[in-house]
N, C-alpha and C positions, 0 to 999 in steps of 0.2 A: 505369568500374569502381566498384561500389558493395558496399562491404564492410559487414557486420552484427555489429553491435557488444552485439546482444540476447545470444546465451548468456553472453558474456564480462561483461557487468553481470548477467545475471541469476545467474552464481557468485560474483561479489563480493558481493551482497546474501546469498544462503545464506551464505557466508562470517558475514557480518557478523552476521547473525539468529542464527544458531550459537553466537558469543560471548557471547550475554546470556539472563540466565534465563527460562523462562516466567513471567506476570507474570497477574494480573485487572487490574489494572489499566494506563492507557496509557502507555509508558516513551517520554518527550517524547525525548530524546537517539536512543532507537532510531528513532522514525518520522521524523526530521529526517534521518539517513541514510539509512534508504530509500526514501522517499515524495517525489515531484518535486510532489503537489501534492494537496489534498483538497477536491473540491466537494460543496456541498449546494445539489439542482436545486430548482425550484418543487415540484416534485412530492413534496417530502420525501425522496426519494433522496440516498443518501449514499458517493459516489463515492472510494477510494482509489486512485489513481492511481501506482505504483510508478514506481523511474527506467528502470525496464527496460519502458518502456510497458504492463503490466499490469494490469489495475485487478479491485478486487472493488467489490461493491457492497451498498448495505445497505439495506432500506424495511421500517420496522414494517408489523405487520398492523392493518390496517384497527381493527381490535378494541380496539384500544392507546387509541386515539385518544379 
């Protein structure tokens, strides 16, 4: 029997994101509860990884550089 625990974390993170104001800048307290972990690849990629398996991703444009 294999139960999925994904919607049930991904409405406690809405929950919790809900509570705190929009921001420009990073609010260290909020990404500590929802983020299980952040990598930066070789490739300059920049991985957020949610507890609820998730992830977005982030790569400047070449231009940047």
């Amino acid at each position: 029997c294999t139960f999925d625990m994904t919607p049930y974390i991904t409405a406690e993170l809405k929950a919790t994101v809900k509570r705190y104001e929009p921001s420009d800048t990073v609010n260290m307290e909020l990404l500590k509860l929802i983020a299980d972990r952040i990598v930066v690849g070789a490739d300059k990629k920049i991985f957020v990884i949610f507890k609820n398996g998730k992830r977005i991703t982030y790569k400047e444009n070449d231009a940047d550089e």
